[in-house]
N, C-alpha and C positions, 0 to 999 in steps of 0.2 A: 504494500500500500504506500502512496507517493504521499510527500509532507507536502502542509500547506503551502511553506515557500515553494516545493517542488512544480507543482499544482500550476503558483502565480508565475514562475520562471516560467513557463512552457506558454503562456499568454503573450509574452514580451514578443513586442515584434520592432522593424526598423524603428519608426514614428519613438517609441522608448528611446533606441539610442540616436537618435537625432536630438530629442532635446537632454539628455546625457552629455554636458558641456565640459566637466570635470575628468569623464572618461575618455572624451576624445582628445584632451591635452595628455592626458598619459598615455593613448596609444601611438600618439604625434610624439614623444620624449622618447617610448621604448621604440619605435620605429629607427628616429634619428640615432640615437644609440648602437643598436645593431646595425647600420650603416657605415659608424666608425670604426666598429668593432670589422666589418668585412674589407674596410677600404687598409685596414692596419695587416691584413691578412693578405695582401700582395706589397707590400713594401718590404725588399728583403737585408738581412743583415750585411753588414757593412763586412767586406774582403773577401767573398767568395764568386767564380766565376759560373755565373746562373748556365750556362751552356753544358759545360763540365758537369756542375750538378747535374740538372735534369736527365746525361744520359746517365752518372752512377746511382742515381734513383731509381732507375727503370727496374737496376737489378735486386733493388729491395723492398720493393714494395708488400709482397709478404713477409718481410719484419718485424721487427720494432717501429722503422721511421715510415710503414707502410700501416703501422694497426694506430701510430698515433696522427696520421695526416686524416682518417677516418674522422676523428673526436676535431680536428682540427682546422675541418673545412678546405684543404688543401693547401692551407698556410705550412705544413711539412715541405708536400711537392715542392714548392718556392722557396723555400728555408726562408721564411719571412720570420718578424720580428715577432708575430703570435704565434710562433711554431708550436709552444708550450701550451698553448693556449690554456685555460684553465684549470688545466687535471692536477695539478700539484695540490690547489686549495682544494679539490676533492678529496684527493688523496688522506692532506694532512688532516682534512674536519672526519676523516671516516678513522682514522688512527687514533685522532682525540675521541671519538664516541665510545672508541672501546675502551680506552684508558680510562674514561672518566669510569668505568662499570667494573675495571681492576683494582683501583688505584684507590685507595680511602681518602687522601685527603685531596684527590682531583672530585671526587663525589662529592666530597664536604663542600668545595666549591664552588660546584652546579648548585648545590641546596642555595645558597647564600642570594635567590634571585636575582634580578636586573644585574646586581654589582657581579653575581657571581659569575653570567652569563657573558657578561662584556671580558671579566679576563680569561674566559675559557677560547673567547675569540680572539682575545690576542696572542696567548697560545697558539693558538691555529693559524696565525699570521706567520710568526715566526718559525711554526712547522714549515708553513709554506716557500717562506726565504730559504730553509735549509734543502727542500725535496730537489727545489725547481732549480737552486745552485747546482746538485749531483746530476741533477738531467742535462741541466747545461753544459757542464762539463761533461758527461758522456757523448753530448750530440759534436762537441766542437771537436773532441778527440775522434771522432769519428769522421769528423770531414775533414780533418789533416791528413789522416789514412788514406783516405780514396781518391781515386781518381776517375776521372768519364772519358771515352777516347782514348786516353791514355794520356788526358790533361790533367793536371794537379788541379780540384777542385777548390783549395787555398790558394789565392794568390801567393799571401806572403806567411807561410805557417810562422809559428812561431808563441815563445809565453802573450805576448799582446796580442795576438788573433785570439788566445785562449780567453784572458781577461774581456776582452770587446764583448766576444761573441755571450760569454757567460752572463754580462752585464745586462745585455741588450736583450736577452731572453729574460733573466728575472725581472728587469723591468716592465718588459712584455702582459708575463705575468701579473706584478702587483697591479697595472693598468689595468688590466679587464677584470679584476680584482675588487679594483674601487669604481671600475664603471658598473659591472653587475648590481654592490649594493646600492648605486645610485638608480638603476632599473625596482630593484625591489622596493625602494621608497619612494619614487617620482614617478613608476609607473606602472607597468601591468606586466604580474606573474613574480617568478622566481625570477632574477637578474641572472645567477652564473647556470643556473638549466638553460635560460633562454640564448645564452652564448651559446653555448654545447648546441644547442636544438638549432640557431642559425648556420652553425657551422655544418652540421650535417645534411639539415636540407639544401642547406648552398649548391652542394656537390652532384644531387638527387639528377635533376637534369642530365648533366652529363654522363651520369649513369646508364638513364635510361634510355639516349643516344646511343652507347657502344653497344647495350644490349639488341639494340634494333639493329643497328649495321650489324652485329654478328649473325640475324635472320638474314639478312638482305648479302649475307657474303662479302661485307665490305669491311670486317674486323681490321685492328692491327696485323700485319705481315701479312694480309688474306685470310686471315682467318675467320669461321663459318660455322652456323649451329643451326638443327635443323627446326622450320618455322612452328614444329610439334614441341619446341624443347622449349624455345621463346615464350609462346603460348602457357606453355604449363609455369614456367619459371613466373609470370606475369599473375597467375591463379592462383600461385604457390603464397606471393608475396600478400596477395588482398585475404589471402584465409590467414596468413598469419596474424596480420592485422587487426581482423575483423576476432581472433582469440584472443590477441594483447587485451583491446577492448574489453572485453568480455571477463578476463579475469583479472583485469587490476580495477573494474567496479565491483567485482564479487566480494561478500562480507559474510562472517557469521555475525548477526543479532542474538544476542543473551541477555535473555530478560531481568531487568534489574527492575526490584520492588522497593514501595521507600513505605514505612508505616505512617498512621494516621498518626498528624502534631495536633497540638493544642494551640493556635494563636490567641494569645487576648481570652477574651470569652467562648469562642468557636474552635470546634474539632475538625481541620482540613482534613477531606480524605488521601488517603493515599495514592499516591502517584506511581504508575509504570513509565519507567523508561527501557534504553538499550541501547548496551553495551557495543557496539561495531568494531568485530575481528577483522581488517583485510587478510583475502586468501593469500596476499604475498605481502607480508608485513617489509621484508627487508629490501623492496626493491630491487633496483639496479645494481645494487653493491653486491653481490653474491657474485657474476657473472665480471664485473672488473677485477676484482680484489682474485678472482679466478686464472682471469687472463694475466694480468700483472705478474703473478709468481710462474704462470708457464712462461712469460716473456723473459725470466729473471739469467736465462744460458744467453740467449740473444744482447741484451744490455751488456754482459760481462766480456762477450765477445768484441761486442762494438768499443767496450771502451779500450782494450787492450789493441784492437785490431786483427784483423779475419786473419790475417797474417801471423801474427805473432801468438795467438790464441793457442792454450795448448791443445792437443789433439785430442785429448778427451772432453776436453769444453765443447769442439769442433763438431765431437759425436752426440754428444746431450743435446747439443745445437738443431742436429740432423734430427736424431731421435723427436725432438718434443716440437721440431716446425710443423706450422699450421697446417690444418688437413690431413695430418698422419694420425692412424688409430691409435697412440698411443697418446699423444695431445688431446682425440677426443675424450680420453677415458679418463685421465685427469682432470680434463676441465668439468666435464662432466662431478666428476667425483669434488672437484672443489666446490660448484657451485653448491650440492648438497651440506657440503662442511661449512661454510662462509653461510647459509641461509638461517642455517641454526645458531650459528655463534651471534650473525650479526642481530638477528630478532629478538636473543634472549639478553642484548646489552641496548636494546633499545625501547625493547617492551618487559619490563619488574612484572610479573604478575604480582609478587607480594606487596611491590607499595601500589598498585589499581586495588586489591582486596581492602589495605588497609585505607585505602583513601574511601574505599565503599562503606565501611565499617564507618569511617570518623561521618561522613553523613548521614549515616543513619540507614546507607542505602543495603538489600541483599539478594543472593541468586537464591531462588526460590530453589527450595529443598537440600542448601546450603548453608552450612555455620558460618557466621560471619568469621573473618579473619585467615585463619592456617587451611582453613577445610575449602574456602573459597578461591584462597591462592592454588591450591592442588587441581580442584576444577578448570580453573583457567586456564593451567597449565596443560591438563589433560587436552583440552580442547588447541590450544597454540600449539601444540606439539602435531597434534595432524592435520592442522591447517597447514603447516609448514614442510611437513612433507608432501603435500600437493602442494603447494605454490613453488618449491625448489623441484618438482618434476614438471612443473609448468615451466618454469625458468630453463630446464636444464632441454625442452623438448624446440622452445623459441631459439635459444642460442644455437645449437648444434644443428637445427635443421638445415642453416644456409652453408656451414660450414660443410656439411655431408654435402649439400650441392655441388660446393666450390671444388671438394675433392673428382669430383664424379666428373664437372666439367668446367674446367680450370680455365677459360675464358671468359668464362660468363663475368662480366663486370659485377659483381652482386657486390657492393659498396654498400648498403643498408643490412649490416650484417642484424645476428641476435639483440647484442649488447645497444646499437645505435636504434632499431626498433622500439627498443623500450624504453627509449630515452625519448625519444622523437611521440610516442603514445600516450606516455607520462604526463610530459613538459605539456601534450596539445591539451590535455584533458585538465589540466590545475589550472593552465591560459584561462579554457574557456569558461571554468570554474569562478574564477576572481571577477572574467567580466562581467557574466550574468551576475554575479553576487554585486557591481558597482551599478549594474543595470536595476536589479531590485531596493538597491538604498536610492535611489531617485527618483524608483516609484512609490518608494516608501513616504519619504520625502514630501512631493506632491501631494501624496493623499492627505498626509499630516497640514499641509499647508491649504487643501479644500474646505477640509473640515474647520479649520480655524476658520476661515471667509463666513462658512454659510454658520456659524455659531456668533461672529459677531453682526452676523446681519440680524438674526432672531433676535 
């Protein structure tokens, strides 16, 4: 059964957001914003020969600097100045969530609200100076290495190309950094999803061009798929879609009872509410934090160089590259480990029981406190195994694809699906919610009219 707001959202039509005057400057602010953010995403770092690049790119695009041009809108391809784009600050806020769930006096912390919250974020600031410093020196050591052609892809290697390049990236960084939280309070949505989610549909297009030239016979080298393979590939993508959908609005409701109070003179009766489990509490973090540690032979290689790399790094390299069964089986198998870890540090069933208990609030045919936390737990424990077999069936399907038919451009992998799914459904979330405080608004301001006219 649909809530009243749900009910009044579904009314809303253009004529709402025409007179919606406040929303349409924040969608004019995040607009312009993501405009920076893409034009910052073809300016590229200072001392490399873009020509050079682009051919010793070709040969790594299933990589490291191939699975992070993905998240990064093709600021990799260009070795531009957002190359980094913002996965550090993901990185270091998904390190801090778990720390603060290990750590007693990072929790005491969190408790401490607003104050405690703001140093928990400058933590994570500081995580983020340190990730995106090692990435940048990995990516700069790596482009001293290489060559395209058999041209040095560094003009002038050297410690100052190192320092440049590393500067220029973490600045990169803190810039979309502070442009996201300025999206999240000047305007609509999440600021650094809404990075992530421009950069990946940016590249979407182009995608869906190679894959049409590969029907049509016009692929890279001449390369060619049959228009049965297109077809299905095309099918394949809109049913994944149309599941994302589907399971990141699924919930378990758990009926919470609250007993009759006393106000004043009057006995209020009591109230039911509910409790809302999503079927995938942990998100998208299962499936990075997955990828990330398969990527961990790759990074180690690049930073040493393919060359100098010892031979057993070489083979773990071999071993655990994208689209080999033993990469799927691992990834596979993290997402499952990562879904559990990350849900149970970021959903306490004991302090949801105890906060139900200090209100007064209970799960019918449950003791408040220790007997209600076991419940909840019971119940999160198998929402979570469907939601990491739902994660783990999303990610790998494109990846089985890509093994099977290693041209198909499929650039919308698992992990960017769910990001792009997410990010469109909390968008459209915020507006319609800015859509109904202005009709709220309005009505409150009717009624005022025709009250002082009485």
């Amino acid at each position: 059964m649909t809530s009243a707001a749900e009910q009044f959202a579904s009314n809303l039509n253009f004529s709402a957001f025409a007179k919606a005057e406040e929303l349409k400057k924040r969608l004019l602010f995040t607009l312009g914003a993501l405009i920076v953010y893409r034009l910052g995403t073809f300016i590229p770092i200072p001392g490399i020969n873009p020509e050079a690049y682009a051919n010793a790119f070709q040969s790594q695009t299933g990589g490291l600097l191939g699975t992070l041009n993905i998240f990064a809108g093709g600021a990799v391809e260009r070795m531009a100045i957002f190359a980094l784009n913002i996965m550090p600050y993901i990185s270091a806020s998904i390190i801090m969530q778990l720390m603060t769930a290990v750590i007693p006096s990072l929790e005491a912390i969190k408790k401490e609200g607003e104050q405690g919250r703001r140093q928990i974020n400058q933590y994570t600031r500081y995580l983020t100076v340190g990730l995106a410093t090692m990435q940048g020196y990995f990516i700069a050591v790596n482009l001293q290495s290489n060559t395209g052609g058999g041209i040095p892809v560094v003009n002038d290697p050297g410690p100052f190309f190192l320092l440049t390049t590393v500067v220029t990236l973490v600045g990169g960084v803190m810039f979309l950094l502070w442009l996201g939280e300025q999206i999240t309070s000047r305007g609509v949505g999440n600021g650094t999803s809404l990075i992530i989610f421009a950069g990946i549909v940016a590249e979407l297009p182009r995608s869906a061009a190679g894959l049409f030239a590969l029907g049509r016979g016009a692929g890279a080298g001449g390369a060619s798929l049959p228009g049965g393979i297109v077809v299905l590939v095309l099918i394949m993508a809109l049913a994944l879609v149309t599941f994302v959908v589907f399971m990141e609005r699924s919930q378990r409701r758990i009926l919470v009872q609250y007993p009759r109070r006393q106000v004043g003179q009057r006995m209020t009766q009591g109230e039911k509410s509910h409790l809302p489990l999503k079927l995938n509490t942990a998100g998208v973090i299962p499936p990075i934090f997955a990828q990330s540690l398969l990527l961990l032979p790759a990074t180690a290689a690049a930073a040493l160089g393919q060359q100098d790399a010892p031979e057993w790094l070489q083979n773990i390299q071999i071993w655990f590259a994208p689209h080999r069964p033993l990469y799927l089986f691992f990834y596979a198998l993290g997402i499952f480990a990562f879904a559990f870890v990350y849900t149970s540090a970021v959903f306490n069933t004991q302090d949801v029981a105890d906060n139900l208990k200090k209100y007064g609030g209970f799960v019918q045919g449950y003791r408040p406190g220790a007997r209600t936390a076991e419940y909840l737990d019971y119940v999160l424990t198998r929402l979570t195994v469907i939601g990491a077999l739902y994660l783990a069936v999303v990610c790998l399907t494109p990846q089985v694809i890509i093994a099977q038919y290693p041209n198909i451009p499929v650039y919308l992998g698992g992990t960017s699906l769910l990001i792009v799914v997410s990010v469109t459904l909390d968008t459209v979330g915020q507006i319609q919610g800015h859509l109904l405080a202005q009709q709220y608004e309005s009505l409150i301001k009717k009624s005022k009219l025709r009250g002082g006219r009485t």
